[in-house]
N, C-alpha and C positions, 0 to 999 in steps of 0.2 A: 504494500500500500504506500502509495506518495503522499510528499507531507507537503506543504509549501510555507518554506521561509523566507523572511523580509531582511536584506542587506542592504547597505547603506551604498551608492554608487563609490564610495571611495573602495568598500570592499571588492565590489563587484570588478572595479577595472584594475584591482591587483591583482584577481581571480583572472582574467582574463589574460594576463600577461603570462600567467603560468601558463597557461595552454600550449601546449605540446601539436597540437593542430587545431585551426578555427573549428572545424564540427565536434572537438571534444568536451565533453557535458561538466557543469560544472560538478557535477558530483563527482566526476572521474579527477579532476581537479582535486577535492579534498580527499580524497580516498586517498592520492597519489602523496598528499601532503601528510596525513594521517600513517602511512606507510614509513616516508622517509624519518618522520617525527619517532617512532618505535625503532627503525634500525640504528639512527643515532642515540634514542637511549639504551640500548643492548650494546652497541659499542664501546660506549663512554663507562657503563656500568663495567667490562672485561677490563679500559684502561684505570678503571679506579681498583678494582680487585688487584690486578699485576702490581700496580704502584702499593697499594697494602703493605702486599709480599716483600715488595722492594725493600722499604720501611723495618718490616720484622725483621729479613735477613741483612739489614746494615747494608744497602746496595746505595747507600744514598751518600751526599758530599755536602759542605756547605758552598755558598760562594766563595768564600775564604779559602778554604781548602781545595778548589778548583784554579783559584787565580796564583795558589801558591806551588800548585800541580806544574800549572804552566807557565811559572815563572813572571808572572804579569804584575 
């Protein structure tokens, strides 16, 4: 069943710029946005987990200790 929602024309001609082809609906538009929004939270969640790790096993440096690494 379809619903019908009211967007403001600022939304609508951001929406529009997304469009991957002029006959693409905007619904295929926020599905598409809805998508990328979930794979970059599944990503960023894997680089915080790793970084965790990092932290526990001492894989980590200060600035100071980096600029004194490299002599700077």
């Amino acid at each position: 069943m379809a619903t019908t929602i009211q967007i403001s024309e600022t939304l609508k001609r951001e929406l529009q710029k997304r469009k991957v082809f002029s006959r693409e609906t905007y619904e295929d538009v926020i599905w598409d946005l809805i998508e990328a929004d979930k794979e970059l939270s599944e990503e960023t969640l894997k680089h915080l987990e790793a970084s965790y790790r990092d932290i526990k096993e001492g894989r980590i440096y200060t600035l100071d200790e980096v600029k004194k690494e490299l002599g700077l």
